[in-house]
N, C-alpha and C positions, 0 to 999 in steps of 0.2 A: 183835489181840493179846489173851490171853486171860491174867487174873490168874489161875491155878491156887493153890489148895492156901493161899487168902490167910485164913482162916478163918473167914470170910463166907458161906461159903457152907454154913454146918452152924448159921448164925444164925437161929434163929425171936421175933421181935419183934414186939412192940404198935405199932399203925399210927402211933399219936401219939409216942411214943417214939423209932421210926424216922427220923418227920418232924421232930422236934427235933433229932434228931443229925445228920441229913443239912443241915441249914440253918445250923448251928453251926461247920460244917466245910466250906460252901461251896457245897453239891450244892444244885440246882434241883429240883425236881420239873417243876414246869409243867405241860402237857395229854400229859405223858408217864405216864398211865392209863388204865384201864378198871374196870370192876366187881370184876376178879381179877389184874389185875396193876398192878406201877410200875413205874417207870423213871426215875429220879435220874441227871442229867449235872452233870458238873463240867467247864466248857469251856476249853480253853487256847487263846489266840490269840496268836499267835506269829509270828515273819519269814516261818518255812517253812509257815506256813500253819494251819488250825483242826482243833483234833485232839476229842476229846468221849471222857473216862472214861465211863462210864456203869455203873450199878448195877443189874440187874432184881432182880426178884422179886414174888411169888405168894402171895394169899390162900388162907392152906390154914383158914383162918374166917375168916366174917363178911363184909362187903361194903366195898372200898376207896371205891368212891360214897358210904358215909352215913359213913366214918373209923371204923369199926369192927373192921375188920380186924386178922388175925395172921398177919404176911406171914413167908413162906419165903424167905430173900436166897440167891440166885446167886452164881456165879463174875462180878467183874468184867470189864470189855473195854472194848478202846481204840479207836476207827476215826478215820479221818483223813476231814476235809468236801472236797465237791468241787463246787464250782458248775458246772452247776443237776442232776445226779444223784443228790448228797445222800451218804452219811456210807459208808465204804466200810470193810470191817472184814478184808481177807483176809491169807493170810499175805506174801504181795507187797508190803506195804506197810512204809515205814519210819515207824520212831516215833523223836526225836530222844531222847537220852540222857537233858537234862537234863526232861523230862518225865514219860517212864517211871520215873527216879528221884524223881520228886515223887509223881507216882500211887503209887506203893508205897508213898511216908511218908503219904500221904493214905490211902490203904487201911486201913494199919496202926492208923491212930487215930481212923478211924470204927470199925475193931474193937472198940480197948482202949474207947473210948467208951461202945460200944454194951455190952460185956461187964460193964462194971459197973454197969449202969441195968437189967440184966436176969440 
């Protein structure tokens, strides 16, 4: 499931900036990097099983390895975890109501957040 049109994704933010708002608001980072991109989850564990929000985005400057970067944020997306295959994003999959409703208030105010620190 893919958050369209959440406006996130026309965000260009200071790496350290990002990282404060993402950790403020729940979102992990982890070894979900590279030199040029990130990846922030926010995991839900639940009856029906483990679902993973996640955030990309891309160093359009600087280097994510030394935290200098000014990363370009993406469209959000949601995939459901499946042991031992691992996180499955297609459109076949359901995503439970009351979560998808959280990801969107969550979305919403890593936006408002991030919009006015930048």
């Amino acid at each position: 499931m893919i958050f369209e049109n959440s406006g996130l994704e026309k965000v260009v933010v200071p790496q350290d900036v990002l990282q404060n708002v993402m950790n403020k608001n729940g979102w992990v980072l982890g070894g979900s990097w590279d030199y040029e991109r990130m990846t922030f989850d926010f995991k839900y564990e639940i009856p029906e099983g483990i679902y993973y929000l996640r955030l990309p985005g891309y160093a359009v400057d600087g280097d994510v390895g030394a935290n200098n970067a000014t990363i370009q944020l993406m469209d959000p997306y949601m995939g459901k975890h499946y042991f031992p295959t691992g996180i499955e994003y297609g459109s076949d999959e359901h995503f439970p109501e009351r979560i998808v409703e959280h990801a969107v208030n969550n979305i919403r105010k890593v936006t408002k957040d991030l919009k006015v620190l930048i």
